[in-house]
C-alpha angles and dihedrals in degrees: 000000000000123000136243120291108184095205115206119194120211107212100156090114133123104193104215098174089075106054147157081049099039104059131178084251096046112020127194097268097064084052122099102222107161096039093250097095131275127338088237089051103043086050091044083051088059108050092048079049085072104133095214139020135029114294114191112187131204129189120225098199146159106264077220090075102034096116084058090043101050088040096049110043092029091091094049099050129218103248088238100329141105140211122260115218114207108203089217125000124272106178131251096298093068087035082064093037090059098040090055099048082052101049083050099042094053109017108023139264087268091055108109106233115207111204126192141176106250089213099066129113108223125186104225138349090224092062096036082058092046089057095043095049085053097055090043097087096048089051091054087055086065097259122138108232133202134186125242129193118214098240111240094193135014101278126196098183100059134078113244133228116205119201143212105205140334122247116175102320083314118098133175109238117241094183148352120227130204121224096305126208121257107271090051095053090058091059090038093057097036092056100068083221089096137065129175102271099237091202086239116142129189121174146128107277097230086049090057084043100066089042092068098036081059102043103028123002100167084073093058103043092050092044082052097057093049098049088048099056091038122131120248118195138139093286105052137293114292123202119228110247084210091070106016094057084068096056102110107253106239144138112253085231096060090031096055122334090068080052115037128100127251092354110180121216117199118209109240117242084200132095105233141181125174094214080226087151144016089260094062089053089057092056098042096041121079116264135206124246093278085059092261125145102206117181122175135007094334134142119207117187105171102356130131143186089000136137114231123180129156123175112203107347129042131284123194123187123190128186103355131144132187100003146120121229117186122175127180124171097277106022139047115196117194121183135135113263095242085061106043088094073077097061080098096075095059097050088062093039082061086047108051087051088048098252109165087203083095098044103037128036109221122236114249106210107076154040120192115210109231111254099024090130099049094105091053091040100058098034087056095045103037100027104033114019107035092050094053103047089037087066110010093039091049120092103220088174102057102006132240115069135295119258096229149003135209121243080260083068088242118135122258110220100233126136122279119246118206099228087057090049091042082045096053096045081050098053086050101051085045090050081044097059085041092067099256106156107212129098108303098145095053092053096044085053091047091047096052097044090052104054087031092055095043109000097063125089130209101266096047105263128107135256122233106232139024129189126230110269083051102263119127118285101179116356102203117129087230100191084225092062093043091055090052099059091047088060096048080049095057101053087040095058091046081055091054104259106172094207092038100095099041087052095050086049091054098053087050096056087050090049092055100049103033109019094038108114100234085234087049087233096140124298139308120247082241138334120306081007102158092165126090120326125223133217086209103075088044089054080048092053087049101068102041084052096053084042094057084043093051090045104046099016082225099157091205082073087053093047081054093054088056100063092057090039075059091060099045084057102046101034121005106052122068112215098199099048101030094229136113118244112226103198126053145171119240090271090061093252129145111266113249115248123018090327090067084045105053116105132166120227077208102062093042097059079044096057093044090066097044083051088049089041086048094046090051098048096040107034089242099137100168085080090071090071086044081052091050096045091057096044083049103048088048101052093049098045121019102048125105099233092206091065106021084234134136122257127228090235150347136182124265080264102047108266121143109249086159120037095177115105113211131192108243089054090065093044087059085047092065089035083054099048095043091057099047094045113106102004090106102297137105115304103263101179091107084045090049093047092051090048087054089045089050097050089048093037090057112013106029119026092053096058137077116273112301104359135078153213105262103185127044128175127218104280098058094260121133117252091163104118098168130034104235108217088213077070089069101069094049094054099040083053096050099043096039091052086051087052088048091046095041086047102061100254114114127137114251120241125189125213136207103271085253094071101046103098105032095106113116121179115258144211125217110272122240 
């Protein structure tokens, strides 16, 4: 009876090469291409379909993706195997490495290990079975085998096995090639010395362990950290990012096979296709009887050997040959067949310029009109949540305003920090210049002579804390705190506060003798701090910065503003991965472990519109693409797809740190959205008007008048016990920018020649 073949599927791609269908958040292999299901399950499918001896599969997939997974693969069963979840990918050297640790942790090292692509279109399970069982015996030999496909045309996409001689279906393998030009496939197809490499490994798991131990050993070691501090839990094993973010990112073709002595290569009895391009689909889907592959509500007058798709509106095509048309909600994507292999190229091309056509697939059911949420905006606003924090909020007794109130609108008596008074005089300087009637000037006033009469020090900073009855809680000049008040100065000055700009002047002067880095290189936490830095307080400065510029059109405030918009650029801000680091050393590097990984969706929409705020004012318009990226990088990975909510924080790679959404994340979303619509990009109205419907659906609407439900768990289920007046800034901004976007009355903001156009229309994202 056969033996044992523990199968591993690796399923971490993206498959770019197929958009706009095949997305970051919905790769190619949860796509069901050929009508029959997804490309995971129908592989899946194959290898349970084994006729004899036991097959356990595993799964080697993004955790990204572990709800689709578990959802997709859970009816089918394992056979005794589980998924493994990476927490970033790491290519197809760490997938074996960890195959392989598993095979040998639970099966043995003399256990044969079978690993395939979970993306491939196979003919039938019976001959993929019949190859595998050939190259069985060689494997057991202590071989390492590979498949190869006989090529049926010259192909440029496709890595190459050269052969010494054939022996029964078995060959020893002279070379490996890498995707070769045209000319050189030709030749290659037409020797009979090369076949098409399926990317398709058998062999004994000691065997692939000392290969690695031989060519690359660094692989292994750090594979081997990682497997051995995985959790382990119901669901599947997950890798620690920790560990596994170290693994070399590498192909097992360039880490071992191209190295490796006396490797075998089977010739497949199967016909294959790795569906890699739209023209491969064309050759592997069903045609008409003109040759086309039409999929979708489309309409082909005069068209051949052509690949038509459409996904949610119609598509017609007249008079084409040879070409692939793909259109999804929100991209349409033309190219002849013989180039979608380019496609590629787009996709970086999107990505370079921040699209998020390449990293979210848009829903196809809805479109939502702009402006459809005005009236609610303005009743709650105006009508609900001014009025309570205008009287409730405010601390007639010791003046300033209370820190919190309960969901019965009735102050807590907690201490008063001076960022949520500088915040609330702030909110009601902003309702002022919108027109609210009520007694703005009274509050700002209120506001100013609280934290000027307690909250000042003696050498014109701000403490941190105060408590109640106004005396000092923690007297530390936190720059958080400074920048705050800056910002609430600001307003207050545009209002007409006689005291506003000495004060501001004041708290300068403070910034630049005590807060000044010595190397000028940003801001200290607070004065003689020699501990971790934060990109935070200096968003924060920012935007106090770009507030006093926008008041008084004094350039020094925008010269300010630059020196922080220097350090976004050298340090913040992470090409590779699109996010903002929040902790750094005093050399503004990343801190090592979790620390150096945490990022905040939230910060990340916050910091798109200063960047915006910034472009616009200076002229730097490069900073439009930074402010895309970011949007970008927040909307694909830190959201709570469940709820459609941001979370409090993800790694550098996506993954949730922080599972808790809470409401102002989703107030710097709209604000987000609103700056970068209409400056050259997609059309995010409808974006702008989900994002508005999200912070009511979950955070507003739930609560009592004029008040909401700051925390929500992931699940969608309130944990808020108490209403945090610094929340209020953050919602009268947000809300008051929607009603100045929805009412006409947004700046304009020209682009380089090269942007116009760009617009597309644009469904709500999921």
């Amino acid at each position: 009876m056969p033996g044992r073949i523990v199968c591993f599927v690796m399923s971490g791609g993206v498959g770019s090469r197929l958009w706009p269908l095949s997305r970051e958040d919905n790769p190619k292999q949860f796509h069901d291409l050929s009508g029959d299901g997804s490309m995971l399950a129908k592989t899946v499918r194959r290898l349970k379909a084994r006729p004899e001896g036991e097959t356990p599969i595993y799964l080697i997939a993004s955790e990204r993706h572990a709800d689709r997974v578990i959802s997709d693969i859970g009816p089918l069963g394992l056979d005794g195997g589980r998924p493994i979840f990476e927490p970033v990918g790491r290519n197809t050297a760490a997938a074996v490495a960890i195959a392989t640790l598993q095979t040998i942790f639970e099966h043995g090292g003399d256990a044969l290990v079978l690993v395939v692509p979970s993306d491939h279109e196979i003919s039938t399970e019976a001959q993929f079975w019949e190859t595998v069982e050939m190259g069985r015996p060689v494997a057991e030999s202590g071989r390492l085998v590979i498949f190869g496909i006989r090529p049926t045309h010259p192909e440029t996409g496709y890595g190459y096995i050269e052969v010494a001689a054939n022996a029964d279906g078995v060959a020893a393998v002279a070379r490996f090639v890498e995707k070769p030009n045209a000319e050189t496939a030709r030749q290659y197809a037409s020797s009979g010395r090369f076949y098409w490499n399926a990317g398709i490994f058998l062999f004994r798991a000691d065997t692939m362990r000392r290969a690695f131990l031989e060519f690359r050993p660094d692989i292994w070691d750090s594979a081997e950290r990682a497997h051995k501090t995985a959790r382990d839990d119901v669901s599947g094993i997950y890798l620690p990012q920790s560990f596994y973010s170290a693994v070399p990112s590498t192909s097992i073709d360039y880490a071992v096979m191209e190295h490796a002595h006396d490797t075998a290569m089977v010739t497949a009895s199967f016909r294959w296709n790795d569906l890699g391009s739209w023209q491969s689909l064309l050759e592997a889907s069903p045609t008409d009887s003109d040759g086309n592959v039409v999929m979708g509500d489309v309409v082909a007058m005069d068209c051949s050997s052509s690949y038509l798709r459409s996904q949610g509106r119609l598509l017609t095509v007249i008079g084409m040959k040879d070409v692939a048309v793909v259109a999804t909600p929100d991209a349409v994507f033309v190219a002849p067949v013989s180039h979608s292999q380019n496609v590629k190229k787009v996709v970086e091309q999107l990505e370079k310029s921040g699209r998020l056509e390449t990293k979210l697939t848009a829903s196809e059911d809805r479109v939502i009109v702009s402006g459809s949420w005005r009236k609610r905006v303005e009743h709650w606003l105006f009508d609900e949540t001014l009025p309570v924090w205008s009287t409730a909020g405010v601390d007639d007794v010791y003046g300033g305003f209370h820190e919190s109130l309960g969901f019965d609108a009735r102050p807590l008596r907690k201490p008063k920090r001076t960022r949520t008074m500088a915040r609330q005089i702030y909110a009601f300087a902003v309702a002022k210049e919108r027109g609210w009637p009520g007694p703005a000037d009274k509050l700002i006033n209120h506001g100013i002579d609280f934290i000027a009469k307690y909250g000042r020090t003696d050498r014109g900073g701000w403490v941190r804390t105060l408590n109640c009855n106004g005396s000092v809680a923690d007297p530390a000049e936190d720059a958080y705190d400074q920048a705050c008040v800056l910002l609430a100065l600001a307003h207050a000055h545009r209002c007409g506060h006689q005291d506003a700009l000495r004060l501001a002047q004041e708290t300068f002067h403070f910034i630049d003798t005590h807060l000044e880095d010595g190397s000028l290189n940003g801001f200290l936490e607070s004065p003689v701090w020699s501990g971790a830095r934060f990109s935070n307080p200096h968003m924060h400065m920012l935007e106090s910065f770009l507030a006093w510029h926008g008041v008084t059109g004094e350039r020094a405030y925008l010269r300010r503003a630059a020196r922080v918009i220097d350090l976004f650029r050298c340090h913040f801000f992470d090409q590779e991965s699109w996010t903002v680091g929040e902790r750094f050393d005093v050399d503004w590097l990343p801190l090592p472990g979790d620390d150096g990984q945490w990022t905040e969706p939230g910060h990340h929409f916050e910091w798109a519109s200063l960047l915006v705020d910034f472009a616009r004012a200076s002229g730097q318009k490069d900073l439009v693409a930074y402010a895309r990226k970011l949007y970008s990088s927040a909307v694909a990975s830190g959201l709570n797809r469940a709820t459609g909510l941001a979370y409090a924080a993800v790694s550098r790679h996506g993954l949730p740190l922080d599972r808790l959404s809470r409401s102002w994340p989703q107030c710097e979303a709209i604000k987000a959205a609103v700056a970068l619509d209409g400056i050259g990009g997609p059309d995010l109205k409808p974006e702008i008007e989900a994002r508005v419907a999200r912070l009511f659906r979950w955070h507003i609407d739930p609560a009592p008048l004029g008040l909401w439900v700051d925390r929500i768990d992931e699940r969608g289920r309130s944990v808020a016990t108490e209403v945090p007046a610094s929340i209020f800034y953050h919602l009268v901004t947000a809300l008051m920018q929607y009603l100045d976007k929805t009412g006409g009355q947004v700046e304009a903001f020209p682009l380089p020649v090269s942007e116009v156009g760009k617009s597309s229309l644009r469904q709500v994202y999921a």
